[in-house]
C-alpha positions as CSV (number, residue, x, y, z in Angstrom):
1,X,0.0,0.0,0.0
2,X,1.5,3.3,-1.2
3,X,2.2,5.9,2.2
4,X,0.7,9.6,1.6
5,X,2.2,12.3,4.1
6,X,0.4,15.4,3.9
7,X,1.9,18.2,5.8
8,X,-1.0,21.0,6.7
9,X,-1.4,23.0,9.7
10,X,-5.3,23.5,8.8
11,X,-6.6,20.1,10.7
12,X,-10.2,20.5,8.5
13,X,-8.2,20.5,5.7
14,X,-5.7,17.6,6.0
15,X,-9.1,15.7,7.9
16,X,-10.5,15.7,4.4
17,X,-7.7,15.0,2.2
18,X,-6.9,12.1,4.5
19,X,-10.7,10.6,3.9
20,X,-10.5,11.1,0.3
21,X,-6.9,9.3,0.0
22,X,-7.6,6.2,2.4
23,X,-11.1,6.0,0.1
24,X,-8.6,5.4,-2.7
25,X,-6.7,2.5,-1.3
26,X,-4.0,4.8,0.2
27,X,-2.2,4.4,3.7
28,X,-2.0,8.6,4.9
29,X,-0.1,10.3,7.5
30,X,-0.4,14.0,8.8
31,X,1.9,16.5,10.1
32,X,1.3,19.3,11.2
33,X,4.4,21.2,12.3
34,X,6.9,22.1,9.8
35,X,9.5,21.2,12.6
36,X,8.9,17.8,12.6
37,X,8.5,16.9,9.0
38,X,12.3,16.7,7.5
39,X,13.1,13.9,10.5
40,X,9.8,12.0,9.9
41,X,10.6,11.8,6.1
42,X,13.8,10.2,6.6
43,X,12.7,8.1,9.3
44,X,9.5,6.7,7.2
45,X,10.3,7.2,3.4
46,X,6.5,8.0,2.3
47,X,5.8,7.5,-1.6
48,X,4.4,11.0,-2.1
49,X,4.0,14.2,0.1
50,X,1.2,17.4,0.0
51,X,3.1,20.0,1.4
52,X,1.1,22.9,2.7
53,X,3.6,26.1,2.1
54,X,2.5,28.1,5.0
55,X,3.4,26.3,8.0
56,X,4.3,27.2,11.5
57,X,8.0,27.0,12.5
58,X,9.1,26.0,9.1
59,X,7.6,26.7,5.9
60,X,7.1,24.2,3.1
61,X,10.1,25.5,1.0
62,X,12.4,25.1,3.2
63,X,11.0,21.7,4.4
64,X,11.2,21.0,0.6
65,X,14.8,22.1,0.3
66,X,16.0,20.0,2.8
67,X,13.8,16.8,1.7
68,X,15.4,17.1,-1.7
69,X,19.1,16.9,-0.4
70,X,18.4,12.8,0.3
71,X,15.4,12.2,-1.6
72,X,13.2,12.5,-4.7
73,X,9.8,11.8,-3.6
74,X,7.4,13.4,-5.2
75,X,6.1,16.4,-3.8
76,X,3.3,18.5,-4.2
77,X,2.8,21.9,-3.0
78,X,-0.4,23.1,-1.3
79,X,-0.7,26.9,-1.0
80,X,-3.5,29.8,-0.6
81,X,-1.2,32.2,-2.2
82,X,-1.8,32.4,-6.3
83,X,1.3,34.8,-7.3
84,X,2.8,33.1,-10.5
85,X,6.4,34.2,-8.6
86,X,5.2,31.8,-5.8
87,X,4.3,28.8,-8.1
88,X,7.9,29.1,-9.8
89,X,9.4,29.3,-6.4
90,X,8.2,26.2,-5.1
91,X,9.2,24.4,-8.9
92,X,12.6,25.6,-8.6
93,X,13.0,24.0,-5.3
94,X,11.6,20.9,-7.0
95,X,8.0,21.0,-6.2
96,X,6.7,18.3,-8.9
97,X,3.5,19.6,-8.8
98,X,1.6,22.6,-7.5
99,X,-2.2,23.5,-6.6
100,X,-4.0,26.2,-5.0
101,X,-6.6,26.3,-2.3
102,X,-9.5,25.7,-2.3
103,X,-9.1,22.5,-4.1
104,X,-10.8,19.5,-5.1
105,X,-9.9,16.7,-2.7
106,X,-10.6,14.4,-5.7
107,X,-8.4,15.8,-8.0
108,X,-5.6,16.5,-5.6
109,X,-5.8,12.2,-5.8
110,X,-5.9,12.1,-9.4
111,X,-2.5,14.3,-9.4
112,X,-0.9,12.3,-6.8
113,X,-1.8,8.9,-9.2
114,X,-0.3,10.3,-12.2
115,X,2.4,11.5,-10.5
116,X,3.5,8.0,-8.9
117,X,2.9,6.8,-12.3
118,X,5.8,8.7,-14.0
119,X,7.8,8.1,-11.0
120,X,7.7,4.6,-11.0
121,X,10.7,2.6,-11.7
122,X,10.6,0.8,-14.9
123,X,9.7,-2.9,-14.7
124,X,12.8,-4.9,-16.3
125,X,10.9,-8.0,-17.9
126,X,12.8,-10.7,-18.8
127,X,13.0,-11.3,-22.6
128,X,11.5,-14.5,-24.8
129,X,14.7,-14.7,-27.1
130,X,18.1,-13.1,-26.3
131,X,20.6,-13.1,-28.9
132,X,24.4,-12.5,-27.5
133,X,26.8,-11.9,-30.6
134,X,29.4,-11.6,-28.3
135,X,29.2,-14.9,-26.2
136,X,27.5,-16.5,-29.4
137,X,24.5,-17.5,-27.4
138,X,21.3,-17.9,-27.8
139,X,18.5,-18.4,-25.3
140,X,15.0,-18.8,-25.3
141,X,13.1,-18.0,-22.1
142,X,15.9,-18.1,-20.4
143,X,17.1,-21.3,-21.5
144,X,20.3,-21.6,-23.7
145,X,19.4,-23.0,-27.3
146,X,22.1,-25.4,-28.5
147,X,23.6,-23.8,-31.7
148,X,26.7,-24.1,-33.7
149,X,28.6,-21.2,-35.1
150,X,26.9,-21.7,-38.3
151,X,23.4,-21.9,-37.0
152,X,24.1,-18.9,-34.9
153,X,24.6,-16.9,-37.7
154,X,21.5,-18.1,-39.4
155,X,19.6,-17.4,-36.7
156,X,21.3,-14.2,-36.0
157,X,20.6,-13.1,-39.2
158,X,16.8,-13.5,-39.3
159,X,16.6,-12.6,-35.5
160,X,18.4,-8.8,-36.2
161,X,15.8,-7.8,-39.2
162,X,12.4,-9.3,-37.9
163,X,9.7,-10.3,-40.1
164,X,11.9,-9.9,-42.9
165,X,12.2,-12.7,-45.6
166,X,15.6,-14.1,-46.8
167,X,16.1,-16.1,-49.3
168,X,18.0,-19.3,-49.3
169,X,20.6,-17.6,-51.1
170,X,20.6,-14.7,-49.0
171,X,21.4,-16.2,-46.2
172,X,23.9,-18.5,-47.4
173,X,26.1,-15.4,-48.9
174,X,25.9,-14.0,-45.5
175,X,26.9,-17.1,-43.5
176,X,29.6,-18.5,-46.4
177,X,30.1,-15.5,-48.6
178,X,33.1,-17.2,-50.1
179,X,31.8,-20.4,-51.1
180,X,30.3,-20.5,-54.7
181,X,30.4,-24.1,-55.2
182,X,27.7,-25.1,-51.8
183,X,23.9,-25.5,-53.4
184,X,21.8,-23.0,-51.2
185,X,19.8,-25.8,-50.5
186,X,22.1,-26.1,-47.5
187,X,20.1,-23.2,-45.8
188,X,17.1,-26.3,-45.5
189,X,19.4,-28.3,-43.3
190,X,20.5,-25.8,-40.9
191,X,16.9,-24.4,-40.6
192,X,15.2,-28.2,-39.8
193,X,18.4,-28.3,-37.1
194,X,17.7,-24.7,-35.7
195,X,14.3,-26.0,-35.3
196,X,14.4,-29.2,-33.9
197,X,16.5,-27.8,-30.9
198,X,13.8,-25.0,-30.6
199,X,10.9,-27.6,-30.3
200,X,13.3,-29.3,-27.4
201,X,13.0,-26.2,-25.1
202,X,9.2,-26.6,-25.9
203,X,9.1,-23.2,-28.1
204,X,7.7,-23.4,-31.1
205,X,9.5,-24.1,-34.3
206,X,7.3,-21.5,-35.9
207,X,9.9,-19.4,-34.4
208,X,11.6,-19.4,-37.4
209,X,9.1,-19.2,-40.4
210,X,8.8,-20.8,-43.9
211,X,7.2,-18.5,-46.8
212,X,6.3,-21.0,-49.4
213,X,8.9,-19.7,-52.7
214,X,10.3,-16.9,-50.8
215,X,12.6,-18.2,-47.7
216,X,12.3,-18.0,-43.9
217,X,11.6,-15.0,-41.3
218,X,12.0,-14.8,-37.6
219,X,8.6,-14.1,-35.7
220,X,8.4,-13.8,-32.4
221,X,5.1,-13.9,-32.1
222,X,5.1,-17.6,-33.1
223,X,7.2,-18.8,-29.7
224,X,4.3,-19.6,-27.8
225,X,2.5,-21.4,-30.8
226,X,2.5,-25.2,-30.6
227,X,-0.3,-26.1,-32.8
């Protein structure tokens, strides 16, 4: 459960904010002295924070200032005061976002959402193929398919220009562009071998495609395909 602080010296105000916020699956803390907020940050780490700007013993800028020298949670300023100058004050300090009073609870959630949206790390998923030209590898959810050099490069071919056909000549001039006398026929050997040790890791051999006259394509989208 994402942690809201909200920092406001109005106990009306933060009261509703808090309802609105726990209403939308959120866990909420309040503060009300600017003294005490910089410590309980560090101390608790919240995901987002509505900073009030006037608030007694320490304003919301400075809070804000000294938040951002060990963290980039997001931060959004609360404020009565309208004054453009006051708005680019708070953005300098690295406000991410900025809203004046009176303002709609609801909305004020809807900002906070987005906001953790673009904040949010970037989900690493793990890849279905992964070709290594370096290591001469290549694996298939994770699992290392069993190729020799020469069947690397076929694959490697067809796996670096997607969907793309190749003809059997084509791909033999890339993989033995010295060899004039070897019937391109060849190509139909090393594809049957590429894909009976596809099938073995249970991927489709779909993986790499036939087009009847043409030649053969890589499609990803065939992996999961057993039929």
């Amino acid at each position: 459960m994402q942690h809201i602080l909200i920092v406001e010296d109005d106990f009306d105000i933060a009261e509703q904010v808090m309802l609105f916020f726990k209403a939308s699956g959120f866990k909420t803390s309040h503060i009300a002295d600017g003294a005490d907020v910089v410590s309980w940050v560090e101390k608790n780490s919240p995901n987002a924070i509505l900073m009030d700007i006037m608030l007694p013993n320490q304003d919301g800028v400075e809070c804000m200032k000294k938040i951002r020298a060990f963290s980039m949670v997001p931060i959004i300023m609360m404020t009565a005061k309208v004054a453009e100058s006051d708005r680019l004050k708070g953005l300098e300090f690295g406000a991410d976002d900025y809203v004046c009073k009176p303002f709609s609870a609801a909305e004020l959630v809807m900002r906070v959402k987005a906001i953790l949206r673009r904040c949010a790390p970037a989900v690493e998923t793990e890849k279905l193929v992964n070709v290594d030209e370096q290591q001469l590898t290549v694996t298939l959810k994770g699992r290392i398919l069993a190729l020799t050099k020469v069947e690397f490069d076929v694959f490697a071919l067809l796996y670096n220009a997607p969907s793309r056909v190749f003809s059997r000549q084509q791909i033999l001039d890339y993989i033995q562009p010295d060899n004039f006398d070897i019937s391109d026929r060849v190509i139909d050997s090393h594809i049957k071998n590429i894909r009976k040790k596809i099938k073995l890791l249970d991927c489709s051999p779909k993986l790499v495609g036939s087009v009847y006259g043409a030649g053969y394509r890589y499609d990803e989208q065939q992996i999961n395909d057993t039929n």
